[in-house]
C-alpha positions in Angstrom: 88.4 90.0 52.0 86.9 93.4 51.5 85.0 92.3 48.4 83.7 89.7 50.6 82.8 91.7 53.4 81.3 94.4 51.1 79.2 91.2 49.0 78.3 90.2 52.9 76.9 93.1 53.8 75.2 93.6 50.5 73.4 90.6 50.5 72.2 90.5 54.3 71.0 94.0 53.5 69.5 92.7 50.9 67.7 89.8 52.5 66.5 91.9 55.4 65.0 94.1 53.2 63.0 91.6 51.5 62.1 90.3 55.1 61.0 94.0 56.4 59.0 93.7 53.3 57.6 90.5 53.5 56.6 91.2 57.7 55.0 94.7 56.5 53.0 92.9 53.8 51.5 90.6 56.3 50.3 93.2 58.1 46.6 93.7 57.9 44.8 96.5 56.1 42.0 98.6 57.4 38.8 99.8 56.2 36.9 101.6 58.5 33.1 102.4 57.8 31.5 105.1 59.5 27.9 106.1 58.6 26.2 108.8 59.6 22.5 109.6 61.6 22.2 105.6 60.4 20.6 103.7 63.5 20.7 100.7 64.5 17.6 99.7 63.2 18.4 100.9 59.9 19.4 97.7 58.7 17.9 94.3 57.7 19.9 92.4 59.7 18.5 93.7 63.0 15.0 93.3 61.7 14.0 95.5 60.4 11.4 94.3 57.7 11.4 97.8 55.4 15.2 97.7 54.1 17.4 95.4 52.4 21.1 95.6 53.2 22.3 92.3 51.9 26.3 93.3 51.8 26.3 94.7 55.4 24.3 91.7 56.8 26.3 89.5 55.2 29.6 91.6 56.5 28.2 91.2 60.1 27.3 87.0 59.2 31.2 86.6 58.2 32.4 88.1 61.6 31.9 89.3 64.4 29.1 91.8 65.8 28.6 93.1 69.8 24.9 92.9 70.7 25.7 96.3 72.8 27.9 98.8 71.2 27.6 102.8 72.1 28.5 105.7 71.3 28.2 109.7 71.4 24.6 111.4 70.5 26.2 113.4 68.2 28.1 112.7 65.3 31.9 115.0 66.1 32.1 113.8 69.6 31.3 110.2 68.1 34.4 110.7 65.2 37.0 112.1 68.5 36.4 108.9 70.4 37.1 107.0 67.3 39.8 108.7 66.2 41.5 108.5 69.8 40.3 106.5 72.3 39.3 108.7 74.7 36.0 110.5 75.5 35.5 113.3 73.2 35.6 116.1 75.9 39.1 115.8 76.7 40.2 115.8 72.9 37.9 119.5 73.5 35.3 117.9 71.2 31.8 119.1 72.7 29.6 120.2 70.3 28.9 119.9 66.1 29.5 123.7 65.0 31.1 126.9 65.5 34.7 125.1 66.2 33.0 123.0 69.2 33.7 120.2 66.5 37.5 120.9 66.7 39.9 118.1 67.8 42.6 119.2 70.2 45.7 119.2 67.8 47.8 117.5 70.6 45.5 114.2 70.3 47.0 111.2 68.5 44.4 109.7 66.4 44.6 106.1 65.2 45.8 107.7 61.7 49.0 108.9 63.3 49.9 105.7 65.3 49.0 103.9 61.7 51.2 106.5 59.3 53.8 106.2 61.3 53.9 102.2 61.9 54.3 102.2 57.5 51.0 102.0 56.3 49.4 104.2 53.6 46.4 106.1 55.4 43.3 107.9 53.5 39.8 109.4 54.8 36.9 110.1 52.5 33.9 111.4 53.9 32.6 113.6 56.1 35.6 114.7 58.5 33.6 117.0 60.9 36.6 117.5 63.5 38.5 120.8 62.2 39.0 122.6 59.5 42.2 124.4 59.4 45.4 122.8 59.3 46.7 121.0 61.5 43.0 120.6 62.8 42.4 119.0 58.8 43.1 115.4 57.8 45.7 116.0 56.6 47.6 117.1 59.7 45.8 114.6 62.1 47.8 111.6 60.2 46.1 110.9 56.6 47.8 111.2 53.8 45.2 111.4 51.2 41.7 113.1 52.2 38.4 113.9 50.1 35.0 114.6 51.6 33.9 118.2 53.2 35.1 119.2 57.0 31.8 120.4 58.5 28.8 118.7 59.1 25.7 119.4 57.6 26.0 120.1 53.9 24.1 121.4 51.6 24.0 119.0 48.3 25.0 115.6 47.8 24.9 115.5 44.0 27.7 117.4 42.0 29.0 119.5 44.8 32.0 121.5 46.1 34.6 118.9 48.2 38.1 119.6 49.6 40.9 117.1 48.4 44.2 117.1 50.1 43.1 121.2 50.8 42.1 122.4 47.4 38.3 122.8 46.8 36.8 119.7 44.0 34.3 119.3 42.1 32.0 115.9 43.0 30.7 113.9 40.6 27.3 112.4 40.8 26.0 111.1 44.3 28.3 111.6 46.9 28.4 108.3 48.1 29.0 106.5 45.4 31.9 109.3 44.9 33.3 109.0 48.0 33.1 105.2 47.3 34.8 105.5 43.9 37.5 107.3 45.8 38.4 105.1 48.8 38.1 102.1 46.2 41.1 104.1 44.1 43.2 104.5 47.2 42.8 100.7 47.9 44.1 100.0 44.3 46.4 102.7 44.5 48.3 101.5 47.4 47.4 97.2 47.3 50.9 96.0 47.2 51.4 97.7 51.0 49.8 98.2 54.4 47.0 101.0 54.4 44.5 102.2 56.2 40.9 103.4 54.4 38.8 105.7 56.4 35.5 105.6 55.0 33.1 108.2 57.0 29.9 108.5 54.8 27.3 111.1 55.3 24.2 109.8 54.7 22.2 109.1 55.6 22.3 112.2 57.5 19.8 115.5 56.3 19.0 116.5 53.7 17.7 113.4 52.2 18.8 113.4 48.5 19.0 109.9 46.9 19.1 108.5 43.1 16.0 108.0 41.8 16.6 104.0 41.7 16.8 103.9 45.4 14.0 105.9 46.4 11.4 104.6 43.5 12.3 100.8 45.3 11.3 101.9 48.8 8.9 104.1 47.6 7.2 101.1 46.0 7.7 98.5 48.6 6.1 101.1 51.3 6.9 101.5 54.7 4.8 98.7 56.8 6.9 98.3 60.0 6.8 101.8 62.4 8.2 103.5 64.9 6.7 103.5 69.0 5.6 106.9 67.7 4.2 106.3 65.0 2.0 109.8 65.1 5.8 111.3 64.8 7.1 109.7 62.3 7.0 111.2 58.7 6.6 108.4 56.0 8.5 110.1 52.9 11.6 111.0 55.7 11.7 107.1 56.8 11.4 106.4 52.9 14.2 108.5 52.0 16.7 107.8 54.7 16.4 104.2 54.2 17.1 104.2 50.5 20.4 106.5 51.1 21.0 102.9 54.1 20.7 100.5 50.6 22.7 102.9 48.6 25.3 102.6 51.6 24.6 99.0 51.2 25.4 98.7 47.6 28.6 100.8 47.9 30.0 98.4 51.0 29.2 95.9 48.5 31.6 97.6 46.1 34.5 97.5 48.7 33.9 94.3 49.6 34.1 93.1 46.2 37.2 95.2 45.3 38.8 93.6 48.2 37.8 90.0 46.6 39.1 91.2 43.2 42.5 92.4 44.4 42.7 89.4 46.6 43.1 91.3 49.8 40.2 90.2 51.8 42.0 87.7 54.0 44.3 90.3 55.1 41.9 93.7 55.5 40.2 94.2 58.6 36.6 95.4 57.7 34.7 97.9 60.3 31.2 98.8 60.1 29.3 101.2 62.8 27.7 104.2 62.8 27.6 107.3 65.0 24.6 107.7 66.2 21.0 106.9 66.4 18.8 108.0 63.5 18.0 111.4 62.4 14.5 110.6 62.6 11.3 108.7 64.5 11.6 104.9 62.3 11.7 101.5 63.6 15.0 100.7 65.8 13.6 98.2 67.7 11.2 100.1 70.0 14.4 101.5 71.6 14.1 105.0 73.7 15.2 108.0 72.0 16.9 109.3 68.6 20.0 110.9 67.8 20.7 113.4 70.5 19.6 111.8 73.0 21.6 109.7 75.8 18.8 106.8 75.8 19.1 103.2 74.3 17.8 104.5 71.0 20.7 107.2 70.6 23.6 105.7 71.2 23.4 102.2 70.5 24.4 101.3 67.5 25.4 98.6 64.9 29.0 97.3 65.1 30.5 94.8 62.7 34.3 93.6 62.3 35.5 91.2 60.0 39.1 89.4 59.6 38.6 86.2 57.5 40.6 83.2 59.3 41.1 85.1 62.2 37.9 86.3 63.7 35.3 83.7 63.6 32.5 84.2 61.4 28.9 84.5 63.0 30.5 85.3 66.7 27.9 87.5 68.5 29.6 89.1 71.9 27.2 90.3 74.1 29.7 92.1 76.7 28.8 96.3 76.5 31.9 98.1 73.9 31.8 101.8 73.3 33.6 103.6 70.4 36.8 104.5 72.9 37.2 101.6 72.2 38.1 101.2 68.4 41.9 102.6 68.8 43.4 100.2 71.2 41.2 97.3 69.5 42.9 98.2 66.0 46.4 99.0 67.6 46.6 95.1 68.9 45.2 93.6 66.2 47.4 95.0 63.9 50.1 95.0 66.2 51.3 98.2 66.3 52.4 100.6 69.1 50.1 102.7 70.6 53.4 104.8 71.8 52.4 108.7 72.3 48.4 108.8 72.8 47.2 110.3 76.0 45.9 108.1 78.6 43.3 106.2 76.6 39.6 105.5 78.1 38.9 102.8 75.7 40.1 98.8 75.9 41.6 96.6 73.3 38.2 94.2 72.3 40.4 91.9 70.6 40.2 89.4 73.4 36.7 88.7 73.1 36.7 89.5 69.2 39.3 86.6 68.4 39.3 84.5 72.0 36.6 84.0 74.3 37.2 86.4 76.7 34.7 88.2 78.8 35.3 92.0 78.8 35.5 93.5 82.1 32.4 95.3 83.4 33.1 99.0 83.7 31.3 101.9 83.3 30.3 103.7 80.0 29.5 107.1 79.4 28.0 109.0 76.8 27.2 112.4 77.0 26.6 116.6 74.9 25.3 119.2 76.0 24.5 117.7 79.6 21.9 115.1 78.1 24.3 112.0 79.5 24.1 108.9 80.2 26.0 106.0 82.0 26.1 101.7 81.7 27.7 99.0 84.0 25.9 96.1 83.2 23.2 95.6 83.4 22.2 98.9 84.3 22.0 102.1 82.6 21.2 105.8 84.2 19.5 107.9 82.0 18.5 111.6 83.5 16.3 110.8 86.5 15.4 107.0 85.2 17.3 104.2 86.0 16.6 101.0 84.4 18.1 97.0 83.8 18.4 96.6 80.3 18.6 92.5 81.0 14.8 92.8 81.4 13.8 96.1 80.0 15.9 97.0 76.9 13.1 99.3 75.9 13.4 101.5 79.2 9.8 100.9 80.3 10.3 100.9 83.9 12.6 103.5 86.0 13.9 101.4 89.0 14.9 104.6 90.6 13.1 105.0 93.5 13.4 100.5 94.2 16.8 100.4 93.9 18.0 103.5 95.2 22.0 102.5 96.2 22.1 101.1 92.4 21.0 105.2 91.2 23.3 106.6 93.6 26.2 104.6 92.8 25.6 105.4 88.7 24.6 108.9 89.5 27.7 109.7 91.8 30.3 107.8 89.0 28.3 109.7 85.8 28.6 113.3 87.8 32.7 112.7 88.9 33.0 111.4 85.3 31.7 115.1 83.3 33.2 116.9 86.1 36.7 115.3 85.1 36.5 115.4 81.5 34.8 119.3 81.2 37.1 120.9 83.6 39.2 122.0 80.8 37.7 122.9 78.0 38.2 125.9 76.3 35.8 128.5 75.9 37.9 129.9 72.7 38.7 127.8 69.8 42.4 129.3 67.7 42.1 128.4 64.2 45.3 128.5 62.8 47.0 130.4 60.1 50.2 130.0 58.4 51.4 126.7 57.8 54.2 126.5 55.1 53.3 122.7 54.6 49.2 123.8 54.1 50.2 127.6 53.1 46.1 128.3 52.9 43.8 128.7 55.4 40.1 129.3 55.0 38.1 131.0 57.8 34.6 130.1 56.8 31.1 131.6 58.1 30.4 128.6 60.4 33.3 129.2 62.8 32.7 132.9 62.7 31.5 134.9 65.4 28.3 137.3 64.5 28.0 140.7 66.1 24.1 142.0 65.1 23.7 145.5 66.3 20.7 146.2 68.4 17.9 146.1 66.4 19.9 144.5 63.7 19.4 140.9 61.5 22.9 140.0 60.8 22.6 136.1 60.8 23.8 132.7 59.2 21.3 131.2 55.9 19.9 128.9 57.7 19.5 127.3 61.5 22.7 125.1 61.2 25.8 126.8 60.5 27.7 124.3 58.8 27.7 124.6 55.1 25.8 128.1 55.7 27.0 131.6 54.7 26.7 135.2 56.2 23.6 137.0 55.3 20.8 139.2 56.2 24.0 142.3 56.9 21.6 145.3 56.2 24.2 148.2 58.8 27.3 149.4 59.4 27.3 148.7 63.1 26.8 145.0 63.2 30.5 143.0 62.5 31.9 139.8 62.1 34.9 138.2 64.2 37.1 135.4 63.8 39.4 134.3 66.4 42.6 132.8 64.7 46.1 132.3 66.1 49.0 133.1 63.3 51.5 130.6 63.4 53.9 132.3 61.4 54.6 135.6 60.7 54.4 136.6 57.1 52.8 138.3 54.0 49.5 136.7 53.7 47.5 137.1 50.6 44.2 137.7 51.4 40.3 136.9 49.5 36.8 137.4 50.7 33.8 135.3 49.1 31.2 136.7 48.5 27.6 137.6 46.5 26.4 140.8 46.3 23.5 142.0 43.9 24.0 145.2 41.0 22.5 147.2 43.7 25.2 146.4 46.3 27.7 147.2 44.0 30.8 149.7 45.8 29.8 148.8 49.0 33.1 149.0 50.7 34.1 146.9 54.1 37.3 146.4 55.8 39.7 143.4 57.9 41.0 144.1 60.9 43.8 142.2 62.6 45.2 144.0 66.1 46.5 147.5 64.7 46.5 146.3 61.0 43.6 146.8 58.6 42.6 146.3 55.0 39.9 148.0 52.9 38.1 146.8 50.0 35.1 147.3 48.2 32.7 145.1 45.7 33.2 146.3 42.5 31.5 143.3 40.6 28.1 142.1 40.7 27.8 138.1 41.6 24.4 136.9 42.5 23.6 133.5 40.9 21.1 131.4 42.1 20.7 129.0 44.4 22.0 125.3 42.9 18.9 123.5 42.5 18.3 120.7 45.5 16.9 117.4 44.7 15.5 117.3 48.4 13.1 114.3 48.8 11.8 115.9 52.0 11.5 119.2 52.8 15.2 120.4 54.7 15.3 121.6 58.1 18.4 122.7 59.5 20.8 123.1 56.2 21.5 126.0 53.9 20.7 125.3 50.1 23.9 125.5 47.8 25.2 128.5 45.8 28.5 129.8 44.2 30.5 132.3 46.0 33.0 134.9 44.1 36.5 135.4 45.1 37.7 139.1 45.8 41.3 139.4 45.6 42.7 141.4 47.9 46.1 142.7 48.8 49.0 141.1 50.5 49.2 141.5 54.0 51.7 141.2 56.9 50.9 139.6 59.8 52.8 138.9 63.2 53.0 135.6 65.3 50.1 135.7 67.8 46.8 135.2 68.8 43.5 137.7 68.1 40.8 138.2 66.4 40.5 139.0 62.9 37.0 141.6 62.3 34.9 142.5 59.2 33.3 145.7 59.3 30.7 146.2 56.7 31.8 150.2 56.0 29.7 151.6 53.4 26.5 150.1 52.0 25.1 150.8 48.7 21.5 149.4 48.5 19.5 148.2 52.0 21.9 144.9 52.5 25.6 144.3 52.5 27.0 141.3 50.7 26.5 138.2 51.5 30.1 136.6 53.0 31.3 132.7 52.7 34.5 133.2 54.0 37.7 135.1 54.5 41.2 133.2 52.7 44.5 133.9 54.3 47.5 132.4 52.0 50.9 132.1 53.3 53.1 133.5 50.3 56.5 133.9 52.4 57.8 134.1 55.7 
């Protein structure tokens, strides 16, 4: 009777099993694709006469697509709601740079509620929501991550990446990188559940491209304009839209692997992007660009495809908003949603697989108090009110003839950024000290400069993502970062760096409450800049360079917030070095 009962036991353990496998199969995978600065006119399916984007149209043509989706102006606050489900200023979101980017670390992301429901979870791209663990992939719920953590960045071909923490090496385009990547990960991890995060940067600035892609565009010329047509720049719209059919080819890629590996029946495929584009082209005549609240902002392309579930060719006109793409994943996966905050997003599934009408409600979009708000078929922009039903082109402000219509809008958009700002935090921790990510990097961009009077201590260029610190020529002017040490430890600690043969023994020093360190440059490192295959002349970003790693000595730090401070002591020629960033490695606790 006991062999029995043991032989019992073994075998219904044994069938479960297979049926816990069998269920978790049948599960559907995801592949999320996020593009970047990419608007909604960007692609050939809306019209757009000057691009070809065959795989995407063809994505949208098999599923589903909403007429009216939004989202933030800017791309971070964009990724938040995303990655939560609520508006990006409660997840402390509320800006693109100097750790405005960050993502409360008490936020469940759809990542998390994924990892922990069994399935296999990888982002590659362009993160551009923290940095430091646990602010980096890695600790927000993906297993695998490749791509950069900031936003702007400097080269697309050959460059410098972070995988799973530890810096890369690229190879060739980026996109087609990050594609190779993601497509691994899918192979990799085909006989299970997972969930593919795909957040490209192009075609965000700078406006690098294969040769192929631009030389087709280039050719074919650019025949259908922007409203402002005196504003738009012909080799920028040339550019940007051959990084789109580069995008293009790459989803084509995916798709295909998915076809190979026979998964496509079973993988939910996403497609929007996260604002509208970087630049004055054709989106359908709509108001504004990325950054601003208008039509032509924050409206953007949304596609979602589920073969044999959501019906092919299904356009929903109801307005969605990207709070929404959590709870909308959650159901139609059918996983719990158990531990987010209060979500302001809705599950779309109802009107994605049924025929539901989503309810009317109001959506906000919103940074740096250039907001927005819809309720069908309204939408308040700044002092203009219009009815998008009629006007989709915001021609005529209705302000003044419907006045109760402005005032109800106005009064819900001002209670709404009065609620969701009230707490955010005028200093952002990054954290130090993890024994499960034992390095932490405090780079320039999340630094804090102090120029003396008089002085030109600055960032390389306007944007201070992907940028380093330059232009240090005294000894009054510092630098600050303001971390919180999570545990208390010896630390071993390296600055990156350039410096010229002139600058050669200038000597500086880290500070950290009553603890210091002193060091001085003893080596010459001053290559050149990495040459930049810009198609257009860059704005905003830094160019590329190599940055020497200064070994310094083990250091003991205490639990607790502060600031850590480099002082430039002694300088040895008219300029300090220039300074990438400050490492801090756990070693023991």
């Amino acid at each position: 009777m006991k062999v029995y009962g043991f032989v019992q036991v073994f075998l219904i353990g044994a069938v479960m099993l297979i049926w816990s496998d069998s269920v978790a199969q049948t599960r559907p995978n995801i592949v999320f694709i996020l593009t970047d600065d990419q608007g909604w006119g960007d692609l050939s399916i809306h019209g757009n006469t000057n691009v070809r984007t065959p795989n995407i149209d063809k994505l949208a043509r098999d599923g589903a697509r909403f007429a009216r989706f939004y989202v933030a102006p800017l791309c971070a606050p964009t990724r938040a709601g995303l990655l939560t489900g609520r508006y990006h200023y409660r997840g402390g979101v509320y800006g693109v740079s100097n750790s405005k980017e960050y993502l409360n670390t008490d936020e469940v992301t759809f990542a998390d509620l994924f990892k922990k429901a069994g399935y296999a979870t990888g982002c590659f791209g362009k993160w551009h929501n923290g940095s430091q663990y646990p602010y980096h992939p890695n600790g927000r719920g993906f297993d695998e991550f490749y791509g950069f953590l900031s936003g702007h960045y400097a080269n697309y071909f050959n460059t410098m990446l972070d995988h799973n923490g530890e810096a890369v090496r690229s190879t060739g385009f980026i996109t087609d990188d990050l594609t190779d990547k993601a497509i691994g990960f899918i192979e990799k991890n085909k006989e299970k559940p997972f969930v593919c995060y795909i957040p490209y940067n192009a075609p965000h600035s700078p406006f690098q491209v294969p040769d192929e892609y631009y030389d087709r565009l280039k050719k074919r010329g650019i025949k259908q304009l922007s409203q402002h047509a005196d504003e738009e720049d012909l080799e920028t719209t040339i550019s940007a839209l051959a990084m789109c059919e580069n995008i293009d080819w790459n989803v084509g890629r995916i798709l295909k692997k998915l076809d190979d590996l026979e998964l496509s029946k079973n993988t939910i495929v996403i497609y929007v992007t996260d604002n509208g584009p970087n630049s004055w082209r054709w989106n359908g005549d709509m108001k504004g660009i990325k950054a601003m609240a208008d039509e032509g902002g924050v409206r953007v392309p949304f596609f979602i495809r589920w073969p044999g579930t959501i019906p092919a060719g299904k356009v929903i006109q109801d307005n969605a908003a990207y709070i929404d793409l959590l709870p909308t994943l959650a159901e139609l996966a059918g996983i719990s949603k158990k531990g987010t905050k209060p979500l302001d997003g809705i599950s779309l599934k109802p009107a994605i697989v049924g025929h539901a009408k989503l309810p009317e409600r109001f959506l906000f979009t919103s940074i740096n108090k250039n907001n927005s708000v819809r309720k069908w078929p309204y939408l308040l922009s700044g002092d203009g009110l219009y009815d998008l039903s009629k006007d989709s082109t915001q021609q005529t402000n209705l302000a003044t003839t419907q006045p109760e219509v402005f005032k109800t809008l106005s009064e819900a958009l001002n209670q709404w950024y009065a609620e969701v700002t009230k707490n955010a935090d005028s200093v952002r921790w990054l954290p130090i000290g993890f024994a499960q990510f034992p390095k932490a990097t405090l780079p320039s961009q999340d630094a804090h400069l102090h120029p003396s009077k008089g002085g030109s201590l600055s960032y390389s260029a306007s944007a201070p993502n992907s940028s380093w610190i330059t232009n240090w020529t005294d000894t009054t002017s510092f630098v600050t970062w303001d971390v919180d040490v999570h545990t208390s430890g010896t630390y071993q600690v390296n600055v990156l760096y350039t410096c010229a043969d002139s600058e050669i023994g200038s000597k500086f020093s880290i500070h950290f409450g009553s603890k210091y360190l002193q060091g001085s440059f003893d080596e010459a490192f001053n290559p050149p800049l990495i040459p930049s295959p810009d198609r257009v002349k860059r704005k905003g970003e830094s160019y590329e360079k190599e940055f020497k790693r200064k070994q310094l000595a083990h250091w003991t730090l205490e639990k607790g917030k502060g600031q850590i401070r480099l002082n430039a002591d002694e300088l040895k020629a008219s300029r300090f070095a220039d300074i990438k960033a400050i490492e801090l490695e756990l070693l023991k606790q």
